[in-house]
C-alpha positions as CSV (number, residue, x, y, z in Angstrom):
1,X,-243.8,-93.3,-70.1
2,X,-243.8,-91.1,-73.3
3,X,-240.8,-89.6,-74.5
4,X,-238.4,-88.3,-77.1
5,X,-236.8,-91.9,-77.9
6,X,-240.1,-93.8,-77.0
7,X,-240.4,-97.3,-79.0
8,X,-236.5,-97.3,-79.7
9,X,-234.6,-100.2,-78.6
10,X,-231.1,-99.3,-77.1
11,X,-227.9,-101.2,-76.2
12,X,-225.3,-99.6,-74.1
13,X,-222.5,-101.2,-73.0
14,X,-220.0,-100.4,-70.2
15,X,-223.5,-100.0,-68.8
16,X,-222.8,-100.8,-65.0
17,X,-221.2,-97.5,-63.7
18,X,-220.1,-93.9,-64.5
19,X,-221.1,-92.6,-68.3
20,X,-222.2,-95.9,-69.3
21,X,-224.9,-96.2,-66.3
22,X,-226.3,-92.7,-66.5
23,X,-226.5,-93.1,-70.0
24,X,-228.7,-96.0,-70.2
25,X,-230.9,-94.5,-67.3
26,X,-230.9,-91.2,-69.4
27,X,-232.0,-92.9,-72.4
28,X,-234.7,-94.7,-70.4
29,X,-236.3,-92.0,-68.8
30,X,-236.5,-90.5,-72.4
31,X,-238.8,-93.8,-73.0
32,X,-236.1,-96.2,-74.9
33,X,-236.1,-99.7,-73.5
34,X,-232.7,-100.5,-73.0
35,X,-230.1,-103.8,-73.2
36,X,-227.4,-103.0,-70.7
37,X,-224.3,-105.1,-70.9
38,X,-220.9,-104.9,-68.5
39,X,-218.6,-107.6,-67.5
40,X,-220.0,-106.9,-63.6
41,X,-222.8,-108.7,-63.5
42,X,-223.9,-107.4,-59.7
43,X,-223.7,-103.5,-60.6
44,X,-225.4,-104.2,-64.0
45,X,-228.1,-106.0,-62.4
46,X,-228.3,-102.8,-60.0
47,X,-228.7,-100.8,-63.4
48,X,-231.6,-102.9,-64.6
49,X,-233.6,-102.7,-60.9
50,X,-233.6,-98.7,-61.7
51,X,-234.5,-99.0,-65.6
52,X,-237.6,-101.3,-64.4
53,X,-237.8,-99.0,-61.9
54,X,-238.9,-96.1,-64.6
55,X,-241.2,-98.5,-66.2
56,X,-239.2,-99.5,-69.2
57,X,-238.0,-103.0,-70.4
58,X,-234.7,-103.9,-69.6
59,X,-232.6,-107.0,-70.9
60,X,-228.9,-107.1,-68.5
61,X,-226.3,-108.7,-70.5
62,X,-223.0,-110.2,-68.1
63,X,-220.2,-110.1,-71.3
64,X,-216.9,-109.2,-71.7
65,X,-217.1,-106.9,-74.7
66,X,-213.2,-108.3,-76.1
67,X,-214.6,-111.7,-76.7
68,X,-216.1,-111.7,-80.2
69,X,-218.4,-114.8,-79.6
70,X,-220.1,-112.8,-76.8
71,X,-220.3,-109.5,-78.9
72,X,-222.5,-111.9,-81.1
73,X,-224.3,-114.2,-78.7
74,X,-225.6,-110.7,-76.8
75,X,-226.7,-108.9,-79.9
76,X,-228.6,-112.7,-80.8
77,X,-230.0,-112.3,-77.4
78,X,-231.4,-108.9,-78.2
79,X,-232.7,-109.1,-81.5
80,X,-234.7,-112.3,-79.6
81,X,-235.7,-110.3,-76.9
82,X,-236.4,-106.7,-78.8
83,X,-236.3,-107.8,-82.5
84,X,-233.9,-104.7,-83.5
85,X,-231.4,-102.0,-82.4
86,X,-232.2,-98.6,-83.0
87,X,-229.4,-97.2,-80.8
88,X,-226.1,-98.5,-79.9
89,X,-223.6,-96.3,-77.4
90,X,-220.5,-98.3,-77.5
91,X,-218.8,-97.2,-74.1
92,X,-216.3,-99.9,-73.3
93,X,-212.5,-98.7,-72.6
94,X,-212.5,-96.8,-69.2
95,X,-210.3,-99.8,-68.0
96,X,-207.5,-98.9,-71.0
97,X,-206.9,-95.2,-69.4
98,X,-205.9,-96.6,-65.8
99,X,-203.1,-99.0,-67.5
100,X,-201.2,-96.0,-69.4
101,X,-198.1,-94.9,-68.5
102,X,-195.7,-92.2,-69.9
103,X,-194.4,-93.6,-73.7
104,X,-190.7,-94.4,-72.6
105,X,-192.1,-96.2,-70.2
106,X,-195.2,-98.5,-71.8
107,X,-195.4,-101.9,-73.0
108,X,-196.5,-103.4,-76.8
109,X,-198.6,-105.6,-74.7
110,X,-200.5,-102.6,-73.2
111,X,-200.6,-100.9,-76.7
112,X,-202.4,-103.9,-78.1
113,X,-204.5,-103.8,-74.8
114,X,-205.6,-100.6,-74.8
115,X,-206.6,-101.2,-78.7
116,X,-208.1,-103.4,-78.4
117,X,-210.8,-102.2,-75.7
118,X,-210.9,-98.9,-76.9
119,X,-211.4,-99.6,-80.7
120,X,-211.9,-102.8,-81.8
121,X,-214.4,-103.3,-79.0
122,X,-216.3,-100.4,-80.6
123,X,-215.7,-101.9,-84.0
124,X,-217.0,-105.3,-83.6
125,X,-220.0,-103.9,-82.1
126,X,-220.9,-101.5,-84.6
127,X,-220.6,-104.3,-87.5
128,X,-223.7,-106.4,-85.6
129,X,-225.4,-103.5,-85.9
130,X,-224.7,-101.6,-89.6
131,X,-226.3,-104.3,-91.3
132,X,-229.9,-103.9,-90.3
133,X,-229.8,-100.3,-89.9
134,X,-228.7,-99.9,-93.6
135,X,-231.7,-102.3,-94.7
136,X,-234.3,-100.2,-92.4
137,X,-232.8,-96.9,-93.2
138,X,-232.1,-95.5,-89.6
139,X,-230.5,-95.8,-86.9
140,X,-227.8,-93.8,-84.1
141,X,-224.4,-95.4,-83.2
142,X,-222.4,-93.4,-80.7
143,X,-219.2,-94.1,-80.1
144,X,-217.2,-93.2,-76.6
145,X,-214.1,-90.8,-77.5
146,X,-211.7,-88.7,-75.1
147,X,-210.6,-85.4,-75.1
148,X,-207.5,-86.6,-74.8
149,X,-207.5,-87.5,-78.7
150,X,-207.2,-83.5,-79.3
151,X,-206.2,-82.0,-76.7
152,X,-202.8,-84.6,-75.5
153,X,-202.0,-85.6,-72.3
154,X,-198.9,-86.9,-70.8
155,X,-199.0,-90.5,-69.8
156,X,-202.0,-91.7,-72.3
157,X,-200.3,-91.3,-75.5
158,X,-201.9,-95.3,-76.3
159,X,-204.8,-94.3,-75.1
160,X,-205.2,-91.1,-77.3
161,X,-204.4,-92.8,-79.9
162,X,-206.4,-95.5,-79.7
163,X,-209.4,-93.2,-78.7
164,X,-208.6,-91.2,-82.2
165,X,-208.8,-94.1,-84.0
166,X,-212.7,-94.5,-82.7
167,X,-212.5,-90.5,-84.4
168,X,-211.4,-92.0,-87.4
169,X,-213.6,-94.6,-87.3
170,X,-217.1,-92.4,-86.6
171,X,-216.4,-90.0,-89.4
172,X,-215.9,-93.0,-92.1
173,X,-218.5,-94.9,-91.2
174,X,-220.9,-91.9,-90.8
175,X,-219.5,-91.0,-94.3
176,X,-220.6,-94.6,-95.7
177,X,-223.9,-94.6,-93.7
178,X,-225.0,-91.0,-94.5
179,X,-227.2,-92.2,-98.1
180,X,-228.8,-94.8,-95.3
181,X,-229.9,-92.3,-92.9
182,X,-228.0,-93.9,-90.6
183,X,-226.3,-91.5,-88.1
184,X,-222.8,-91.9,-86.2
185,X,-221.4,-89.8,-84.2
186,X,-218.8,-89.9,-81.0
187,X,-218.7,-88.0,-77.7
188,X,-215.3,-87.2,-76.2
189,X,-215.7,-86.2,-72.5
190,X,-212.7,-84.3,-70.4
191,X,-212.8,-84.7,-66.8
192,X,-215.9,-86.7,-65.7
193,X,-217.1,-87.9,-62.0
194,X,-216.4,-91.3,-62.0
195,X,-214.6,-94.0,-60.1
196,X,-212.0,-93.8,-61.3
197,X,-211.5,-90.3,-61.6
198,X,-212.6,-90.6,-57.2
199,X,-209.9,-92.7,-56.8
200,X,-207.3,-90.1,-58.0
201,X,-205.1,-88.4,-55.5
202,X,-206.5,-84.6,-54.2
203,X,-203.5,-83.3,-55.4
204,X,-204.3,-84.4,-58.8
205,X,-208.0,-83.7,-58.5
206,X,-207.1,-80.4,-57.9
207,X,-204.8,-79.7,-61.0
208,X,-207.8,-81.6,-63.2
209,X,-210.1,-79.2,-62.0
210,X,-208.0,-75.8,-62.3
211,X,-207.8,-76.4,-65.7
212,X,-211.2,-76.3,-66.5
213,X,-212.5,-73.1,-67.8
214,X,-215.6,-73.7,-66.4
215,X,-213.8,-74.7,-63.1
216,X,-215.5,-77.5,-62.1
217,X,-215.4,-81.2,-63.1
218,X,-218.4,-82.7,-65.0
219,X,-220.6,-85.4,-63.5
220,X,-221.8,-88.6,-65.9
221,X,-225.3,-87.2,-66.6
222,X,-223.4,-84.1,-68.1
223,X,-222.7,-86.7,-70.7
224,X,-225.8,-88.6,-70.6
225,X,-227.6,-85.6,-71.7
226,X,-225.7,-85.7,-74.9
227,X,-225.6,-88.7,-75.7
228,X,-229.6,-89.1,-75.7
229,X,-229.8,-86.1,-77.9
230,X,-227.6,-88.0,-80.4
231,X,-230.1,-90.6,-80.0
232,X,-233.3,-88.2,-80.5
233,X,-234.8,-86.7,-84.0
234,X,-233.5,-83.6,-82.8
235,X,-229.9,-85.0,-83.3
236,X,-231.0,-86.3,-87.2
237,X,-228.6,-83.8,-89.0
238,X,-225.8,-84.1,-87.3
239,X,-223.4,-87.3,-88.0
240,X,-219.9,-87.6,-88.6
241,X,-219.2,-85.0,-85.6
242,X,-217.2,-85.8,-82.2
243,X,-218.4,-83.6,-79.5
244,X,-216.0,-82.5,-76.8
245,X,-217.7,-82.6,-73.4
246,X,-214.9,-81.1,-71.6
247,X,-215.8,-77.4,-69.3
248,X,-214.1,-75.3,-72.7
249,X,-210.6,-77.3,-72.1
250,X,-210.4,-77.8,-75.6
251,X,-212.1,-75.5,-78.7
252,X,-212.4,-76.1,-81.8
């Protein structure tokens, strides 16, 4: 299979539903081979049957992306299996938004919690990575942001702020990276199709979707299809940049 991203080795991680599993299919149908990682091993391996199922190489990772011996031993395991990383789409921290609460009411455990998997998850990836995409001159990092981080929603104050700090963090290190040809940018989705969003009362449903210009709420591939044009040439001048993916909720 030929494609826009054919020959480049990606890892995605929070690969084993929702963004994180349409992306790495996306990316895979656009000819990457792909290194899929989540801490449920049963839907990841579901993930890889489809990737092999377009014809493209697939190593499934089981890790819990908060443990930093893991972070390591699974990019070891893919420079052994792939030799490189040509794109990396840190998606870990869906888990962070379903334990906010409103401020008076939240916890400095949850704080360091939702930091934790929303930033320093994206972090610690990101530095296995920077090294050898500096030496080669090229590479794509995406990072997974949240409308929430401009727009401000009641009861995910932590979460905005942590998901804010991954702002932060994309447009330094796409700063630093720039001379390296080394692009880094973030996507920042509003309301998206997934489980979690399902498993929202109709009430609330409702209100998400009414305030969507655009009326409707977004499915994963809507994201996907960003995300592998970040990966692709045709993406090469753009870094530093957080793209809201959110029906016109929020314009900038």
């Amino acid at each position: 299979m030929e494609g826009r991203l054919a020959g480049r080795i990606a890892v995605v991680s929070g690969a084993g539903s929702g963004i994180g599993r349409a992306s790495a299919l996306r990316l895979a149908r656009e000819g990457a081979d792909l290194v899929v990682v989540d801490r449920e091993g049963d839907t990841l391996q579901e993930v890889a049957r489809a990737i092999e199922g377009l014809d493209r190489q697939v190593l499934p990772i089981t890790a819990d992306w908060t443990d930093a011996v893991a972070v390591r031993d699974a990019f070891a395991a893919t420079r052994r299996c792939f030799g490189r990383v040509d794109i990396l789409f840190n998606n870990v921290g869906q888990s962070a938004r379903e334990r906010t609460s409103e401020f008076h009411l939240s916890r400095e455990d949850t704080w360091r919690f939702v930091i934790e998997i929303s930033l320093l998850t994206t972090m610690r990836a990101t530095r296995e990575v920077v090294e050898e995409m500096r030496g080669r001159r090229s590479g794509r990092i995406i990072n997974m942001s949240t409308e929430s981080a401009f727009y401000g929603d009641v009861g995910f104050v932590d979460y905005a702020a942590a998901k804010m700090g991954v702002v932060g963090f994309t447009r330094s290190l796409a700063r630093e990276l720039a001379p390296f040809q080394v692009n880094v940018n973030a996507v920042c989705p509003g309301a998206i199709r997934t489980r979690a969003h399902d498993r929202l009362p109709k009430e609330v449903i409702d209100k998400v979707r009414n305030s969507v210009p655009m009326g409707y709420v977004a499915e994963p591939d809507d994201v996907a299809g960003v995300v592998a044009f970040l990966a692709s040439d045709d993406a090469r001048y753009i870094t530093g940049q957080s793209i809201l993916i959110d029906g016109g909720r929020w314009m900038i």
